[in-house]
C-alpha positions in Angstrom: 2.8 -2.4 -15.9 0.8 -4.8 -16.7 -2.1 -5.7 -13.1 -4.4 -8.1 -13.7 -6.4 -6.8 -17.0 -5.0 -3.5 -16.4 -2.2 -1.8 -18.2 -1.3 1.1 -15.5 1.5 3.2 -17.4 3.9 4.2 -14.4 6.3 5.1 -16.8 4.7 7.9 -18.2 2.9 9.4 -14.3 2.1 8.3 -11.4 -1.2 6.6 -9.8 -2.9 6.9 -6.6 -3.9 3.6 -4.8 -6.9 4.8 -2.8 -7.1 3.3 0.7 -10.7 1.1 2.0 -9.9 0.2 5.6 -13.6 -2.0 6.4 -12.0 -2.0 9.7 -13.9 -0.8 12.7 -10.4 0.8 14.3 -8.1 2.0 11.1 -6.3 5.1 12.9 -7.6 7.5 10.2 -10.7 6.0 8.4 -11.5 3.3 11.4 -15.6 2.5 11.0 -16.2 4.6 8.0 -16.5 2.0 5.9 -17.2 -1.3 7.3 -20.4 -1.6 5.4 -21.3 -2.4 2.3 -23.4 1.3 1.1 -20.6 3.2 2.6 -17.5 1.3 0.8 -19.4 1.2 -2.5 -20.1 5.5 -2.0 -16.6 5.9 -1.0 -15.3 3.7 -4.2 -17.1 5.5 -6.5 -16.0 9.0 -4.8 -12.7 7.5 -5.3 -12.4 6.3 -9.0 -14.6 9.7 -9.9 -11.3 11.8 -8.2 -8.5 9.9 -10.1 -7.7 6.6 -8.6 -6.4 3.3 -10.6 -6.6 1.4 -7.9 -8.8 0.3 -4.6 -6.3 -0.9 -1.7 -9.2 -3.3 0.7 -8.1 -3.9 4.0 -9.6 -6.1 6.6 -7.4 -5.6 9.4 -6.1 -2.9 11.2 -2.1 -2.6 11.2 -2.0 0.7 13.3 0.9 0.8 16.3 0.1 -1.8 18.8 -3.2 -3.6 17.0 -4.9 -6.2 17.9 -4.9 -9.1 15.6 -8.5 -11.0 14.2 -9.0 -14.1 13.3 -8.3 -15.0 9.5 -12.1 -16.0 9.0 -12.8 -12.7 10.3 -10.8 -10.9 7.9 -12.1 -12.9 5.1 -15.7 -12.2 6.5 -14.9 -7.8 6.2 -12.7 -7.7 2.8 -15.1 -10.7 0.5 -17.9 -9.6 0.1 -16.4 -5.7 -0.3 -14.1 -6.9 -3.3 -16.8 -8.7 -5.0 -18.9 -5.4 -5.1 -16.6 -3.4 -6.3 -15.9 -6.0 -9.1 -19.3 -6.5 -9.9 -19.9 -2.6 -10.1 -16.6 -1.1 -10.9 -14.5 -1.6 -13.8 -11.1 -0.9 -11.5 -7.9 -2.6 -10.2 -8.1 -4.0 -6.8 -5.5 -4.4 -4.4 -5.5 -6.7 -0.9 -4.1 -5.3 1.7 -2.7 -8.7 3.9 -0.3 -10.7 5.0 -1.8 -14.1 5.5 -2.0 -16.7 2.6 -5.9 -18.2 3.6 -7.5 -14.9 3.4 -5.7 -14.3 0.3 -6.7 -17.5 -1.3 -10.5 -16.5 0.0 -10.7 -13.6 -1.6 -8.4 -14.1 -4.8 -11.9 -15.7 -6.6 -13.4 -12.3 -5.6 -11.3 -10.5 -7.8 -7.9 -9.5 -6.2 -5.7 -8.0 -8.7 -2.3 -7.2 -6.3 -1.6 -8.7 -3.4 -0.4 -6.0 -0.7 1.9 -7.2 2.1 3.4 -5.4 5.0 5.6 -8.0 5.7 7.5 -8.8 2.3 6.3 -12.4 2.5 8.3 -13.0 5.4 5.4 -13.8 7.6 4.1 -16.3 5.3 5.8 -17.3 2.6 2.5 -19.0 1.3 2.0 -16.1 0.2 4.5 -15.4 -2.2 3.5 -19.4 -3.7 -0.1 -18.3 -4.3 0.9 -15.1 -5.8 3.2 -16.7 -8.5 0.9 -19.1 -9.4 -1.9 -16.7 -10.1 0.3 -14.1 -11.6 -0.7 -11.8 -9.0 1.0 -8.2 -8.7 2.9 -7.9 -4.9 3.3 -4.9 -3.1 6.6 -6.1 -0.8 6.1 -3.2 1.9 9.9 -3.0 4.2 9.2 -4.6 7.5 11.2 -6.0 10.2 10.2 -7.5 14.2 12.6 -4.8 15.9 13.7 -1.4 14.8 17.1 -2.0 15.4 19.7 -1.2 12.4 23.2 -1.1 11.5 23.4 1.2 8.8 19.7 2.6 8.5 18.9 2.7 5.1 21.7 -0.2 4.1 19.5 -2.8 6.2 16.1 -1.2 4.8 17.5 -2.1 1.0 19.0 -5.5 2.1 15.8 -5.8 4.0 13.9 -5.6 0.8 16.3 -7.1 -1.5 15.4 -10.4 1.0 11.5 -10.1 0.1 12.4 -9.2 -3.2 14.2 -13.1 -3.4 11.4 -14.7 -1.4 9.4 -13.6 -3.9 11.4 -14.1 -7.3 12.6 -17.7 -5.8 8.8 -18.4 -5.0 8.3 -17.7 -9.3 6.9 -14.0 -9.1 7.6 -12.3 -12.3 9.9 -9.3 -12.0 7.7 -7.3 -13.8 4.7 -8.2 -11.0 6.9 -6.7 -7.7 6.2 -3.1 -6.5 8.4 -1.9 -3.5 7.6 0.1 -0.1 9.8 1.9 2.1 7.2 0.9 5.1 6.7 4.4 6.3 5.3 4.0 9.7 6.9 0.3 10.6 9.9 -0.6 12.2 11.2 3.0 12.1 11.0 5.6 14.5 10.4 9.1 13.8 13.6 10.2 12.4 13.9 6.8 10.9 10.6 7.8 9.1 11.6 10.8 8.1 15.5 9.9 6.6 13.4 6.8 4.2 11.3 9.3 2.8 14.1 11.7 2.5 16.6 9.0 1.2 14.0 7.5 -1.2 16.1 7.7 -3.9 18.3 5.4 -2.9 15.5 2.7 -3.5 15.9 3.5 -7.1 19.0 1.0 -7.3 16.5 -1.9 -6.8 15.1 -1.1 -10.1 11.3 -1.7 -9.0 8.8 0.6 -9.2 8.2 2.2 -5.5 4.4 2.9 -3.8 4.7 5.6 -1.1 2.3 5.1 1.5 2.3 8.1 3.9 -1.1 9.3 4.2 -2.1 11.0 7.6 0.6 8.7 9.2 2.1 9.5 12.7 5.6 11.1 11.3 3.3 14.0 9.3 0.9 14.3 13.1 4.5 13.9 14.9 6.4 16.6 12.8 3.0 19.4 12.9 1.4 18.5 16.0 -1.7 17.6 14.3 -4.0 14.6 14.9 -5.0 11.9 12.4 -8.0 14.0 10.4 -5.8 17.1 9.7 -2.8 15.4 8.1 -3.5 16.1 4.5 -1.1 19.0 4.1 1.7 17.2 5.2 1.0 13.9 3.5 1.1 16.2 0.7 4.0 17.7 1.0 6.0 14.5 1.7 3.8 12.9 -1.4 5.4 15.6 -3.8 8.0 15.3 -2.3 7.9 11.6 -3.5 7.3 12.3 -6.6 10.3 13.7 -7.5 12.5 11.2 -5.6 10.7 8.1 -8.0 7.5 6.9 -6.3 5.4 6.1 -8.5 2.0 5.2 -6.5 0.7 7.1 -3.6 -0.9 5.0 -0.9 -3.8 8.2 0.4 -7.1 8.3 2.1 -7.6 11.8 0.0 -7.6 11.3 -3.5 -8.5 14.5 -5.2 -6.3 16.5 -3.7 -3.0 14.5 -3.7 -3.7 14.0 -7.1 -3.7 17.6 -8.3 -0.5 18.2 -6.1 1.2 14.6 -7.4 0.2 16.3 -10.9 1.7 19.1 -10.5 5.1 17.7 -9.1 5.0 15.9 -12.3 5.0 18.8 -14.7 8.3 20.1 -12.7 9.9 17.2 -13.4 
């Protein structure tokens, strides 16, 4: 697959997409890395473990957060991209849904474009992307977590972004897919997607699992946010042999070596 400069072979294993939240109140990481010293340690720390790609986010999407400003946004993820693209040689990913921060800090380097909303928030966003041949991350979203048929409305739900963003003139071969762990699904709703991820296969896109230290791991072992990484394991190997392709983690070094090793079963 073919990001930005970067030719990231999903065919032949699986990538990690390591997480920067430069958020003061990310549930996991919130405040660790809202400067500029600490993002470029935790980047290098990163890439040195096994990542092909940085994931920069500016706001906080964590159960009932509060929403900032767009020029606030731009003001944490701009100046963070352009340091890791002046000083790292390494795919970068934007983790937003709004098309003016996007367009701020596209110059800066943004290689995906990484939406929790499948471009139904703003469809600007799916525009911009086509036009700069921008890799999307369509994540499965939806206002209420009300469904029909569970995982027959999470499919048709991202079949809909997938046309948003193939009518807006994204390539094919620039859309990644995301169950949404952690949105618009309660706990067993979180736990049947990641169960039932196979059934995403019919799409035909490659699929990013994004589970890392999220509340169905803290809800299912009684554990709080910073003692997570066993079960975000276990549900990333998990995910390994039901198609993901790309992990989503705050911990690179160890997923990696468990991701690896789901691998050589299959």
């Amino acid at each position: 697959m073919i990001i930005g400069k970067y030719n990231i072979d999903i065919d032949s294993q699986c990538h990690i997409m390591g997480i920067l939240n430069v958020t003061p109140d990310s549930f996991s990481d919130g405040g660790k890395y809202n400067n500029l010293d600490a993002a470029r340690f935790q980047v290098e720390k990163m890439i040195s473990e096994g990542a092909t790609i940085i994931d920069v986010g500016g706001e906080s999407t964590r159960p009932g957060y509060t929403m900032i400003s767009d020029e606030e946004e731009i003001e944490r993820v701009c100046p963070v991209i352009r340091m890791i693209k002046e000083e790292f040689d390494i795919c970068v990913s934007l983790d937003t849904y709004k098309s003016r921060v996007l367009e701020a800090a596209y110059p800066e380097g943004v290689d995906i474009i990484n939406d929790i909303w499948g471009f139904k928030k703003d469809r600007d966003l799916a525009s911009f992307a086509a036009k700069n041949n921008l890799t999307c991350v369509l994540m499965h979203n939806r206002d209420k977590a009300e469904y029909n048929d569970f995982m027959s409305d999470v499919i048709d739900d991202l079949k809909e972004s997938i046309d948003i963003a193939l009518n807006a003139g994204v390539s094919p071969d620039k859309i990644i897919i995301d169950p949404g762990v952690g949105f618009a699904k309660d706990y067993e709703q979180n736990l049947e997607v990641i169960r039932s991820l196979d059934r995403l296969q019919i799409l035909d896109y490659p699929i990013l699992l994004a589970v890392s230290n999220k509340s169905v791991v803290g809800n299912t072992l009684d554990l709080p946010a910073n003692q997570r990484l066993e079960g975000t394991i276990a549900i990333n190997v998990a995910g390994v042999l039901k198609g993901a392709r790309i992990f989503r983690v705050h911990d690179v070094r160890p997923n990696i070596l468990a991701i690896r090793m789901a691998e050589a079963l299959l």
